[in-house]
N, C-alpha and C positions, 0 to 999 in steps of 0.2 A: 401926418407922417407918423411913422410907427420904427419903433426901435425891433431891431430883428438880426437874426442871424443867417450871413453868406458863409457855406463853407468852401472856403479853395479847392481847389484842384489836387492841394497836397493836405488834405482833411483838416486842414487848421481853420480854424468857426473867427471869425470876424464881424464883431459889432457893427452893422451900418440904419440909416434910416432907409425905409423905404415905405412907398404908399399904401395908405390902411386894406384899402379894396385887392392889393397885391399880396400883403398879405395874407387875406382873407382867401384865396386862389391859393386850394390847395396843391394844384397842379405845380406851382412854382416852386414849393419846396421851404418854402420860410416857417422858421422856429422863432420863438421867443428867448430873448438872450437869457441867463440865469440874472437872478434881481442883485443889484447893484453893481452891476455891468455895463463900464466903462463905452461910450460910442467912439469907434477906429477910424472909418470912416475904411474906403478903397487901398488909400493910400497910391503908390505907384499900380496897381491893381487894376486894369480896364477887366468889367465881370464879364464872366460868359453872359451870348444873350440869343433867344427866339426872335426869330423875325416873319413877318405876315402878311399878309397882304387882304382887304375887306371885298373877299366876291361879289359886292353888291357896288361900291363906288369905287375900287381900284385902288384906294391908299391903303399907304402900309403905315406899320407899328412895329416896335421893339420891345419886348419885356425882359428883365433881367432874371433868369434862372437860377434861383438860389443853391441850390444842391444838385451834384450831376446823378443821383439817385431820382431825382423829380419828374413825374408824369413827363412833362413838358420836353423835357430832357433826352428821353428814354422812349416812349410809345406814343402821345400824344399828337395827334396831327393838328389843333385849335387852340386858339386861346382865347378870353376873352378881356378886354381892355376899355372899358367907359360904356360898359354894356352892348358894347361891338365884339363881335367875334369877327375874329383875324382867323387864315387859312395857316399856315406854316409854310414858308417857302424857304426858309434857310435859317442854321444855327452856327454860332462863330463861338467859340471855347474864349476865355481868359488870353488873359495879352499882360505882360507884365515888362513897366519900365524898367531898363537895367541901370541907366542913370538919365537924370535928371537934370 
């Protein structure tokens, strides 16, 4: 797990973990937090996220799109996730708890 940055919807960057190989996927849009930079975690937060489905066995994946500027986001119709490439067949924006 790798320390990274999700920004909102409303441009404000939030510390969270997310996994090395995702952010290594420049398509997702993951930045490195500035150094000694507190982890926030979602909080009430559900993140926007890609969803997929593998043309070859028919299961699907979810990947969490870090920036709505992001390949994945924006233009990209694939993704890749455990060395599988996912097709794109739906994207869901941010969901935010109003209480709790």
């Amino acid at each position: 797990m790798k320390n990274a940055v999700y920004f909102r919807d409303d441009a404000v960057a939030v510390n969270v973990r997310t996994d090395d190989a995702d952010f290594a996927n420049g398509d997702l849009g993951w930045t490195a937090p500035a150094a000694g930079s507190v982890h926030q975690g979602y909080g009430a937060l559900k993140p926007r996220r890609a969803f997929g489905v593998d043309p070859l066995t028919g299961k699907g994946r979810s990947v969490i799109v870090a920036d709505i500027a992001a390949n994945l986001w924006t233009t990209a119709t694939a993704f890749t996730k455990g060395g599988v490439t996912y097709d794109v067949t739906s994207r869901r924006g941010e969901l935010r708890h109003l209480t709790r």
